[in-house]
The first five atom37 places (N, CA, C, CB, O) and aatype in JSON, in Angstrom:
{
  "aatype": [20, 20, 20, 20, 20, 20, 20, 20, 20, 20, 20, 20, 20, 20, 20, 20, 20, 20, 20, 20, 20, 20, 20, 20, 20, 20, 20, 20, 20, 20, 20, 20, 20, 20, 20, 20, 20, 20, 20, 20, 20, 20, 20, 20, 20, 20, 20, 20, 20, 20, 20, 20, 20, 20, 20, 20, 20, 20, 20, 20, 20, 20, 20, 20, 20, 20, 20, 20, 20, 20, 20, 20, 20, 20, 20, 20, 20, 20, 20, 20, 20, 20, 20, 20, 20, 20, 20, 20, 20, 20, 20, 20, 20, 20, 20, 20, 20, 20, 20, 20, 20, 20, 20, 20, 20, 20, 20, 20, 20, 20, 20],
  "atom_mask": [
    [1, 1, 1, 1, 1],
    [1, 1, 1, 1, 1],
    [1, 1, 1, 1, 1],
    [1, 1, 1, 1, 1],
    [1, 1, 1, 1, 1],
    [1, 1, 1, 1, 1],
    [1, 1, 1, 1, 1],
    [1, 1, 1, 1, 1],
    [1, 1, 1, 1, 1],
    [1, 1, 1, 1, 1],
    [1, 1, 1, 1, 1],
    [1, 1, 1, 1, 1],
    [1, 1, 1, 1, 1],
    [1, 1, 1, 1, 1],
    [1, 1, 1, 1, 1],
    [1, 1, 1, 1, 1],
    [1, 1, 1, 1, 1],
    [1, 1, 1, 1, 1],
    [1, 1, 1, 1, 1],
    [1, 1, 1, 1, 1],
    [1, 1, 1, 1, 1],
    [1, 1, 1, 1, 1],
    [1, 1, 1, 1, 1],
    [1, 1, 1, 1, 1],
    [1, 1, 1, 1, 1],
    [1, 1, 1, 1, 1],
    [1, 1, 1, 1, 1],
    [1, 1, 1, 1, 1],
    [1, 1, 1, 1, 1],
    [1, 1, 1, 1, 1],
    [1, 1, 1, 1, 1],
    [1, 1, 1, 1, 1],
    [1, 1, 1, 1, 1],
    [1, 1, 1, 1, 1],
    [1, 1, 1, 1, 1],
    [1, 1, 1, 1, 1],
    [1, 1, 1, 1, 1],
    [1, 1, 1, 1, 1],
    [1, 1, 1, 1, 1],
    [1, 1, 1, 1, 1],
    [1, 1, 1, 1, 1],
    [1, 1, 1, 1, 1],
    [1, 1, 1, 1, 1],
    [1, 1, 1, 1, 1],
    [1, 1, 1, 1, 1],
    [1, 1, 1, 1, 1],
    [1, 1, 1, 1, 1],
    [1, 1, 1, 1, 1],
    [1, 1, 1, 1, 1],
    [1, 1, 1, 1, 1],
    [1, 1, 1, 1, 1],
    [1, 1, 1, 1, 1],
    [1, 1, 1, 1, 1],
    [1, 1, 1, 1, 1],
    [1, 1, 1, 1, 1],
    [1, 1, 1, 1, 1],
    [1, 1, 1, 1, 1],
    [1, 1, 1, 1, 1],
    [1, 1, 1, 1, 1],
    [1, 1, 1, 1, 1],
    [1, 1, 1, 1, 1],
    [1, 1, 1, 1, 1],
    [1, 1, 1, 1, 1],
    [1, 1, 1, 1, 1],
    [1, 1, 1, 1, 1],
    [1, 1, 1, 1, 1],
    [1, 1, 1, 1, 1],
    [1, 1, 1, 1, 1],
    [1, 1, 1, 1, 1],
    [1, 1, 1, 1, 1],
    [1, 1, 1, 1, 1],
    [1, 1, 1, 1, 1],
    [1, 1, 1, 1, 1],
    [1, 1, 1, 1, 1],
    [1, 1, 1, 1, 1],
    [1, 1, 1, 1, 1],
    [1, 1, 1, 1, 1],
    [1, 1, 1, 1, 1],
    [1, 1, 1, 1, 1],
    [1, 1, 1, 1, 1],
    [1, 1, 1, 1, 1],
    [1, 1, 1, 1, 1],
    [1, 1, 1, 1, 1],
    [1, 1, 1, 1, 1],
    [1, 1, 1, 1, 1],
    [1, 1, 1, 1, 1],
    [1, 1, 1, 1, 1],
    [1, 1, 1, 1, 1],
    [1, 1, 1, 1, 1],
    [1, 1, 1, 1, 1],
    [1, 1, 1, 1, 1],
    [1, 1, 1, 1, 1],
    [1, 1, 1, 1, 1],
    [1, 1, 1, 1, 1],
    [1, 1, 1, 1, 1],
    [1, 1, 1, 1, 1],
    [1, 1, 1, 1, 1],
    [1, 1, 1, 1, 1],
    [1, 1, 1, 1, 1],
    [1, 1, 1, 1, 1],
    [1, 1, 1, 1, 1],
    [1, 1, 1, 1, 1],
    [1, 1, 1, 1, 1],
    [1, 1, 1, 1, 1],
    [1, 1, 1, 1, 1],
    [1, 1, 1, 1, 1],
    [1, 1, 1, 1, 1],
    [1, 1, 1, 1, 1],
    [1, 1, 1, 1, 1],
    [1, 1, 1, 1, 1],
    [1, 1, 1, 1, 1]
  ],
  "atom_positions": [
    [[-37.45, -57.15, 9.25], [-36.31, -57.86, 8.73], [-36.62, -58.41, 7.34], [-35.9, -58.99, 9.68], [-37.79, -58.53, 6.97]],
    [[-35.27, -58.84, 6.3], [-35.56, -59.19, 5.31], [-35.37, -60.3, 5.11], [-35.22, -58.64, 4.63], [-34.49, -60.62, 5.91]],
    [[-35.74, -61.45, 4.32], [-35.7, -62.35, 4.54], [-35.13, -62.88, 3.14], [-36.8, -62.69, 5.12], [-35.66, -62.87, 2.03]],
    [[-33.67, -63.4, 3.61], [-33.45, -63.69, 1.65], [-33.53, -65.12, 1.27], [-31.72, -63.21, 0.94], [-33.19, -66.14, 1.87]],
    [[-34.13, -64.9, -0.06], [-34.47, -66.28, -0.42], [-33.47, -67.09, -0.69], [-35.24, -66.36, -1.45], [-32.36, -66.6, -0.91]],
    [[-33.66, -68.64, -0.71], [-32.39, -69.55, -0.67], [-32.2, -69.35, -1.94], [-32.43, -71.12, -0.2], [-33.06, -69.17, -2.81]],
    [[-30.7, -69.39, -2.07], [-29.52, -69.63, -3.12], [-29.53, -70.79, -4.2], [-28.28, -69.9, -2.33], [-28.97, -71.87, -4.08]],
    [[-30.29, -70.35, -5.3], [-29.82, -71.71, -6.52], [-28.52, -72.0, -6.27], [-29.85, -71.34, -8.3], [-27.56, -71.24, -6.19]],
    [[-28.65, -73.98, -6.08], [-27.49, -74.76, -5.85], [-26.48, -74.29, -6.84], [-27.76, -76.26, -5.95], [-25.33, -74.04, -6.47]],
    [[-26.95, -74.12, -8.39], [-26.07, -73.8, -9.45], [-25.56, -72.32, -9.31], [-26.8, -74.03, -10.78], [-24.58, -71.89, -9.92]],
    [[-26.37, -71.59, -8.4], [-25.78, -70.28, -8.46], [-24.94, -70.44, -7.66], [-26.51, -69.15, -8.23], [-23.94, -69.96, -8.2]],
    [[-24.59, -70.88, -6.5], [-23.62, -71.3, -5.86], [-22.34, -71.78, -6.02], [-23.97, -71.84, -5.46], [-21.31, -71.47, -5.41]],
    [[-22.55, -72.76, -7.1], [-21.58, -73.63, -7.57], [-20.44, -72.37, -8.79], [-22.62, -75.17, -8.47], [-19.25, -72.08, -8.92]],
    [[-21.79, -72.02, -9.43], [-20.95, -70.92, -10.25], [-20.12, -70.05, -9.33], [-21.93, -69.92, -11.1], [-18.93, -69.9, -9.59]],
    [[-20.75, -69.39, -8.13], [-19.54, -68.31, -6.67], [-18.38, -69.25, -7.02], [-20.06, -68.43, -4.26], [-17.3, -68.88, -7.5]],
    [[-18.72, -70.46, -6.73], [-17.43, -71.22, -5.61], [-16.56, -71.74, -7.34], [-18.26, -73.24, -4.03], [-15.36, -71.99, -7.2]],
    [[-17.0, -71.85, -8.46], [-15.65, -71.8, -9.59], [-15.61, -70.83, -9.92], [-15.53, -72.53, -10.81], [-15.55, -70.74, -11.14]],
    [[-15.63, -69.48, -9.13], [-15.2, -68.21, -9.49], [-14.06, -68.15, -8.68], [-16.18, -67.07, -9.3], [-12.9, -67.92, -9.01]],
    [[-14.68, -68.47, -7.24], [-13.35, -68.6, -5.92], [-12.29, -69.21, -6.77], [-13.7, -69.81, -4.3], [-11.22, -68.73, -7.15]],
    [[-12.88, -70.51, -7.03], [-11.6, -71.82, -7.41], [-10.58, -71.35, -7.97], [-11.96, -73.01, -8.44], [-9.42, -71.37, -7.55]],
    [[-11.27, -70.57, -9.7], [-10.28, -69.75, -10.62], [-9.59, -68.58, -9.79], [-11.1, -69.08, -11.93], [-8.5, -68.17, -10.18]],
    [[-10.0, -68.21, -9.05], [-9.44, -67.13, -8.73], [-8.31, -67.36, -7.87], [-10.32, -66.32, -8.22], [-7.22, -66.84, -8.11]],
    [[-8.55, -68.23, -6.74], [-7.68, -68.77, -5.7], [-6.51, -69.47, -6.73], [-8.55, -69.91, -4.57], [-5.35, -69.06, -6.72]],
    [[-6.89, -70.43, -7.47], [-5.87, -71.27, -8.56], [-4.94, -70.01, -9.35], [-6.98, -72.3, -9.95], [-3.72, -70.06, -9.17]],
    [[-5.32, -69.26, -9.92], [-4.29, -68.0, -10.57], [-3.54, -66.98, -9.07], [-5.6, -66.65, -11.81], [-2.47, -66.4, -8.93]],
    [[-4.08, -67.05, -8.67], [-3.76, -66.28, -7.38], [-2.37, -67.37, -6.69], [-5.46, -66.16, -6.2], [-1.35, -66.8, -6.3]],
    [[-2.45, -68.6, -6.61], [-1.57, -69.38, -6.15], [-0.72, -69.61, -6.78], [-1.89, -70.25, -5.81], [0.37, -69.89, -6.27]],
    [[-0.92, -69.57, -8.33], [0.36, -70.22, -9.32], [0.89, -68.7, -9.99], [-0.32, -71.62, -10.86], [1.94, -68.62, -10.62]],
    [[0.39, -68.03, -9.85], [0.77, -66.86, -11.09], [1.28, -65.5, -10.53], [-0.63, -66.45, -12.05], [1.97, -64.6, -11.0]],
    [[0.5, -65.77, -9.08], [0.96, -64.46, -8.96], [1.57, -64.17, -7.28], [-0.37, -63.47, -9.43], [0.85, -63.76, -6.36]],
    [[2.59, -64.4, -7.19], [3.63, -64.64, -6.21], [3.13, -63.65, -5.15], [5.21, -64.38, -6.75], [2.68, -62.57, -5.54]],
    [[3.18, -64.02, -3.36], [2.71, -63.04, -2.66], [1.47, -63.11, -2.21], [2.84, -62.06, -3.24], [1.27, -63.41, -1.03]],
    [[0.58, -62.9, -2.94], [-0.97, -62.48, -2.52], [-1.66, -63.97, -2.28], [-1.9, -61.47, -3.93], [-2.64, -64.43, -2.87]],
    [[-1.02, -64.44, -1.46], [-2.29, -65.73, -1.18], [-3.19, -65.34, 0.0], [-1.56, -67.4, -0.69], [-3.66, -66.12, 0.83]],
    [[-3.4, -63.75, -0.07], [-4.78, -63.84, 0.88], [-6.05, -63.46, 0.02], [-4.72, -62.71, 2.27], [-7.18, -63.09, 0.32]],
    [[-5.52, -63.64, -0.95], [-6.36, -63.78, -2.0], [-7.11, -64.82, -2.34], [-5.83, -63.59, -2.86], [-8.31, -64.85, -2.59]],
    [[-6.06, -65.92, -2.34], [-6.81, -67.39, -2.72], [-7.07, -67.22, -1.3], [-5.91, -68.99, -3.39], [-7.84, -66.28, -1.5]],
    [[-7.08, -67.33, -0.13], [-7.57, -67.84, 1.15], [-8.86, -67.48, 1.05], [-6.9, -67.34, 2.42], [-9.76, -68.3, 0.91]],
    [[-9.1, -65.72, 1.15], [-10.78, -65.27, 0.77], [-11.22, -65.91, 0.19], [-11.21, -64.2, 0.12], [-12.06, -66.62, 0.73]],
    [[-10.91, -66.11, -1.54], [-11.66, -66.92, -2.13], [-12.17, -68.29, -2.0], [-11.28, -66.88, -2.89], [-13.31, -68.53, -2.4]],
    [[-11.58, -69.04, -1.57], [-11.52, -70.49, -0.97], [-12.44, -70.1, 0.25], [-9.82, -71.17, -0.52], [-13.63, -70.3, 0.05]],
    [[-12.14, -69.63, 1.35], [-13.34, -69.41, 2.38], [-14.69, -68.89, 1.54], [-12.87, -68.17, 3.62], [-15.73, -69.54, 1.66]],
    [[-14.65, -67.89, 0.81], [-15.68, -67.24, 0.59], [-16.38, -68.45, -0.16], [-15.44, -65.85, -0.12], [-17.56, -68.52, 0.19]],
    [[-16.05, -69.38, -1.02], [-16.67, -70.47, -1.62], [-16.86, -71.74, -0.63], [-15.85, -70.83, -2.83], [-18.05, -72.05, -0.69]],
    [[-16.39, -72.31, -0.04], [-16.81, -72.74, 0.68], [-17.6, -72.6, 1.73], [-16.32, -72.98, 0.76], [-18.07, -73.53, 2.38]],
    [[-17.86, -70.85, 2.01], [-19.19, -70.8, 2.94], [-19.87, -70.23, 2.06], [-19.24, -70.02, 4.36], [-19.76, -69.03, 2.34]],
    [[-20.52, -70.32, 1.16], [-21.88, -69.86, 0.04], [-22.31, -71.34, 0.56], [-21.58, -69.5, -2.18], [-21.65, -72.33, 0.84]],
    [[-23.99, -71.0, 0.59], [-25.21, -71.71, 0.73], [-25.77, -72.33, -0.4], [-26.12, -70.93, 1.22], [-25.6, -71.37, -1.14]],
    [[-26.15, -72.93, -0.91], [-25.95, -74.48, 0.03], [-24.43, -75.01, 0.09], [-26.89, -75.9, -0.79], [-23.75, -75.16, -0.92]],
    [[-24.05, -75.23, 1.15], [-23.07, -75.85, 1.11], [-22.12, -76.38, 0.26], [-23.32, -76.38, 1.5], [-21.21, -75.69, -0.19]],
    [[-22.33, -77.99, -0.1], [-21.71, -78.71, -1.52], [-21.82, -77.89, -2.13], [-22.23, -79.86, -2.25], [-20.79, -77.24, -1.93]],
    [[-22.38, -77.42, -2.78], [-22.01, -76.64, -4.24], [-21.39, -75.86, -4.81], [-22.55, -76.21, -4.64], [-21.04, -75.71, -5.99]],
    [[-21.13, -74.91, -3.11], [-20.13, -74.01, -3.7], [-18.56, -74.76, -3.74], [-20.15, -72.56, -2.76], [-17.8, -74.76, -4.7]],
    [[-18.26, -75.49, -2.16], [-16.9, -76.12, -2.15], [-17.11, -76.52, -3.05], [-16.35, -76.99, -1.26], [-16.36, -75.89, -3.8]],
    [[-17.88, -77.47, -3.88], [-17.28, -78.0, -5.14], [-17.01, -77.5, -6.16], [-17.77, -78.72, -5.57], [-16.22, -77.97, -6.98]],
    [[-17.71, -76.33, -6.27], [-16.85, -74.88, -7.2], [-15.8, -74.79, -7.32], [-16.89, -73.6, -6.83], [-15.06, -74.87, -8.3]],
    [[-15.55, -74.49, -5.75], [-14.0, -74.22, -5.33], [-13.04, -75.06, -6.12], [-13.72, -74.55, -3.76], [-12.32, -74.76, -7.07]],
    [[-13.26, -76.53, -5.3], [-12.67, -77.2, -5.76], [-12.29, -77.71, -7.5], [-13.08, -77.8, -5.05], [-11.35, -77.89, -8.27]],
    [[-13.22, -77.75, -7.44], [-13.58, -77.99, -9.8], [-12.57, -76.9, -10.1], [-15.87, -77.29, -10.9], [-11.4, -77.12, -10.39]],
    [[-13.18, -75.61, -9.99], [-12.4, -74.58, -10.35], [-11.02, -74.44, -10.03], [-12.94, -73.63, -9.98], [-10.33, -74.26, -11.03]],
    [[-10.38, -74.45, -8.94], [-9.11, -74.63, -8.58], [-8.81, -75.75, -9.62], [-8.89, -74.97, -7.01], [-8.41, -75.24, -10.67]],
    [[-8.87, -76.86, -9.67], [-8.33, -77.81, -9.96], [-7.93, -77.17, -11.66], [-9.31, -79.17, -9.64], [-6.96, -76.7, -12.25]],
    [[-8.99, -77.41, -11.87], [-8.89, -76.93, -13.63], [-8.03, -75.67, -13.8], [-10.55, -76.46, -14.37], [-7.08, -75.7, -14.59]],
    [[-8.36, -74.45, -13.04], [-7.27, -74.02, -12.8], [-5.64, -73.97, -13.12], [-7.44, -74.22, -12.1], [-4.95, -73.34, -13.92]],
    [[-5.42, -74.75, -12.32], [-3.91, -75.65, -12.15], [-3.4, -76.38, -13.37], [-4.04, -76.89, -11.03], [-2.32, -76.24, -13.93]],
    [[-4.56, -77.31, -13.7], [-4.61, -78.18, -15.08], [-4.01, -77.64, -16.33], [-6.03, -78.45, -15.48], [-3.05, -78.15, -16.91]],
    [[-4.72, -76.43, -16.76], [-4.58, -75.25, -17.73], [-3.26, -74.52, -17.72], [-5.62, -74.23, -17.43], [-2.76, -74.64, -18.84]],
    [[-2.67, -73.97, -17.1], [-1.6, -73.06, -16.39], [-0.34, -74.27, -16.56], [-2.08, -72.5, -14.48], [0.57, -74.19, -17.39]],
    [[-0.59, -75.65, -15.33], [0.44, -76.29, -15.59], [0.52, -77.02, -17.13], [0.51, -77.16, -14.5], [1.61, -77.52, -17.45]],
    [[-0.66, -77.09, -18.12], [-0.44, -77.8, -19.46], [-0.2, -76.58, -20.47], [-1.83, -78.8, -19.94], [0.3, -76.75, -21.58]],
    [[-0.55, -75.49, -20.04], [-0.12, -75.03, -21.03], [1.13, -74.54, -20.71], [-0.92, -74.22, -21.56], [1.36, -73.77, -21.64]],
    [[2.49, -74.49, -19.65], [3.23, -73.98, -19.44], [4.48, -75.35, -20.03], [2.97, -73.36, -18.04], [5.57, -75.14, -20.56]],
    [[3.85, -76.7, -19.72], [4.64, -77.7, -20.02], [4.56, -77.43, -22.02], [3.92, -79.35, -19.17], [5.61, -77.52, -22.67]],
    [[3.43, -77.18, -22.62], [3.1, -77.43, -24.04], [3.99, -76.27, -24.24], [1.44, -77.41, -24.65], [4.74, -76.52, -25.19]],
    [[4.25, -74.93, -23.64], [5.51, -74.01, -24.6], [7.38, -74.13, -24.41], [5.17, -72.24, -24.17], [8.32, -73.44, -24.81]],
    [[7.25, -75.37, -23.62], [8.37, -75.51, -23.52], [9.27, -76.86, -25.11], [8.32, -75.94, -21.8], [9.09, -78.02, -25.5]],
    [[10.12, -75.77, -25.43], [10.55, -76.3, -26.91], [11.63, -77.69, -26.39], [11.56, -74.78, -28.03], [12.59, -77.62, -25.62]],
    [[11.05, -78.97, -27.15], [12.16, -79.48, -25.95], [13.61, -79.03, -26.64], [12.12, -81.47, -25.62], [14.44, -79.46, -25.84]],
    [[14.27, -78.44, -27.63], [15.37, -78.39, -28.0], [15.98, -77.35, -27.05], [15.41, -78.18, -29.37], [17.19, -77.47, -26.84]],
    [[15.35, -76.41, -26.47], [15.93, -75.83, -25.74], [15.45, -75.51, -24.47], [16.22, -75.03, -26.28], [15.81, -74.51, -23.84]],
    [[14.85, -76.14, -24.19], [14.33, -76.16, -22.31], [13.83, -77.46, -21.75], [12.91, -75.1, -21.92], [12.79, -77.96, -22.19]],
    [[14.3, -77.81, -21.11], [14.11, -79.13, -19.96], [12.88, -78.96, -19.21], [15.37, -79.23, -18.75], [13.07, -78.29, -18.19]],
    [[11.76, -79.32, -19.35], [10.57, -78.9, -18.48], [10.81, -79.22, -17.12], [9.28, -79.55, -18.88], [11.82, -79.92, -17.09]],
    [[10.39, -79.06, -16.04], [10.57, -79.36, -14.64], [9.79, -80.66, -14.39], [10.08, -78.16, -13.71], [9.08, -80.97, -15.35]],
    [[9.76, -81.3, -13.57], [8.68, -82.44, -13.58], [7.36, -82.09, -12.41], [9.55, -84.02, -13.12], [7.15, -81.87, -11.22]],
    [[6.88, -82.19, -13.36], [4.99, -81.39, -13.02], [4.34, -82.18, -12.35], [3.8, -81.1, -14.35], [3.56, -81.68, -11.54]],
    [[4.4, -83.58, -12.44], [3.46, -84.48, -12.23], [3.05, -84.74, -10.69], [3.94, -85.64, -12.86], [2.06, -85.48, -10.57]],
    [[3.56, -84.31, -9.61], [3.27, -84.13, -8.46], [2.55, -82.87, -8.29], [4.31, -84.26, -7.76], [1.84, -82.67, -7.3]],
    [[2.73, -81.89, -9.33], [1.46, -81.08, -9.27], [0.16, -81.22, -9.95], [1.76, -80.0, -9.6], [-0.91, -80.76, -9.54]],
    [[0.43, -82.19, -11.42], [-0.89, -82.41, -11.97], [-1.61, -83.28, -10.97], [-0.84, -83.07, -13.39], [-2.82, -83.14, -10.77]],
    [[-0.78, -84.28, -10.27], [-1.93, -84.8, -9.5], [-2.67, -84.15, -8.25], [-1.5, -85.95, -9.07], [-3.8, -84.38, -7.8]],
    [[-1.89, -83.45, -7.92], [-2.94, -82.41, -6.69], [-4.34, -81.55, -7.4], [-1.74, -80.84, -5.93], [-5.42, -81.27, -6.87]],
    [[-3.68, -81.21, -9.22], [-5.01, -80.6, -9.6], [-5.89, -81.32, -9.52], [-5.15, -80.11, -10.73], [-6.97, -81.0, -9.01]],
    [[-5.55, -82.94, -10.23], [-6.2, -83.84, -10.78], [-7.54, -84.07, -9.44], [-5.08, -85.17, -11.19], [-8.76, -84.07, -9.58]],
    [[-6.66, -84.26, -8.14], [-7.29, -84.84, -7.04], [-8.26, -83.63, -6.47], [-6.16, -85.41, -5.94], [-9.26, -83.99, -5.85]],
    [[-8.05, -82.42, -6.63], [-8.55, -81.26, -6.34], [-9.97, -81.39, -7.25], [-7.46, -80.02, -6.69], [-11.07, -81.64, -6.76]],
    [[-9.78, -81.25, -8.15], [-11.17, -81.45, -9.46], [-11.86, -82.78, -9.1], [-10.51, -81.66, -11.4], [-13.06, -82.61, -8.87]],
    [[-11.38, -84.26, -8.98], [-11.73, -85.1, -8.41], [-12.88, -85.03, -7.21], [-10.7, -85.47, -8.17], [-14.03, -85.41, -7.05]],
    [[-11.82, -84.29, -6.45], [-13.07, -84.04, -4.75], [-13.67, -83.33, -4.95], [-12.72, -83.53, -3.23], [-14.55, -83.32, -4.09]],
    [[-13.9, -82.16, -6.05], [-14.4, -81.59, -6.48], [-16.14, -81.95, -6.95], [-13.51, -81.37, -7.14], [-17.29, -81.68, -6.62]],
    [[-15.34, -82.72, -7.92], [-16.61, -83.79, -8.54], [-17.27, -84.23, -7.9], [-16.4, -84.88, -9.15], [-18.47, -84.27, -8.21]],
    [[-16.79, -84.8, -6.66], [-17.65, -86.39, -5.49], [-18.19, -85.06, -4.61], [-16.13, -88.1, -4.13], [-19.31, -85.28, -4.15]],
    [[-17.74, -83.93, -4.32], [-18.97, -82.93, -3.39], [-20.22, -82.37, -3.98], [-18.35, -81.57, -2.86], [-21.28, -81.91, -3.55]],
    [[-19.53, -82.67, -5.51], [-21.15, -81.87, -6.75], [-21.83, -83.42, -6.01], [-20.92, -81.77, -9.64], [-22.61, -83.55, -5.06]],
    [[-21.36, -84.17, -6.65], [-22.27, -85.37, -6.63], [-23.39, -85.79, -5.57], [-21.44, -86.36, -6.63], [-24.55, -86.17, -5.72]],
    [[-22.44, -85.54, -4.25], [-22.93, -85.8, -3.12], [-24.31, -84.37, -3.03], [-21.51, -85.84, -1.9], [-25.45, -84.51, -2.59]],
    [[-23.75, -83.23, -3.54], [-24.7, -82.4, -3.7], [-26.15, -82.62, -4.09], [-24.24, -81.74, -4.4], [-27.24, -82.54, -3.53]],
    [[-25.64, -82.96, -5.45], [-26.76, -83.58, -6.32], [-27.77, -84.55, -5.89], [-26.2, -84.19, -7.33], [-28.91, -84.61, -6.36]],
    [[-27.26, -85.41, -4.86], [-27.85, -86.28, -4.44], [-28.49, -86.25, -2.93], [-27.07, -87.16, -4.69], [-28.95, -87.23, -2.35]],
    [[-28.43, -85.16, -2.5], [-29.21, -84.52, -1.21], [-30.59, -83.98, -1.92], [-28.24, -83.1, -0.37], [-31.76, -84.24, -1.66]],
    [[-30.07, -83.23, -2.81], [-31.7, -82.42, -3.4], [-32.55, -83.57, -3.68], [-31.66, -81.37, -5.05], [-33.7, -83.4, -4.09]]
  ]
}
């Protein structure tokens, strides 16, 4: 048998804000395929060590969202388009990147 060596925490973390981005465009952009973000989101949250990748996930999703919803509010001209009101979605990114943050942390602070 082979025996694989453990997973840099940071290599991890990098999987799980690959998931994040991926799951985050997958949810806002592209209508349909959310078994896309689901894989990705599972697949980051089970990479080894643990914390690091969910907090990928999470960071990445969040920022994600952040980007997409600011830059979609910044091309709207106000003379001729009424933006929608976002702010119940910036805060899910906000809180997403947030928990994001406190699982690196908690990460960080096991090693």
């Amino acid at each position: 048998m082979h025996e694989h060596p453990p997973r840099d925490a940071w290599t991890a973390f990098g999987l799980g804000v690959m998931g994040g981005v991926i799951s985050g465009l997958s949810l806002l952009s592209f209508a349909g395929i959310f078994i896309v973000a689901i894989i990705a989101i599972l697949a980051g949250f089970l990479v080894r060590p643990r914390p690091f990748g969910a907090a990928g996930v999470l960071i990445g999703w969040g920022v994600t969202w952040l980007s997409l919803l600011a830059g979609a509010q910044s091309r709207c001209d106000p003379a001729s388009c009424e933006p929608p009101n976002l702010t119940p979605w910036i805060a899910i990114a906000v809180g997403l990147f947030a928990s994001g943050a406190l699982l690196l942390v908690i990460g960080i602070r096991r090693r």
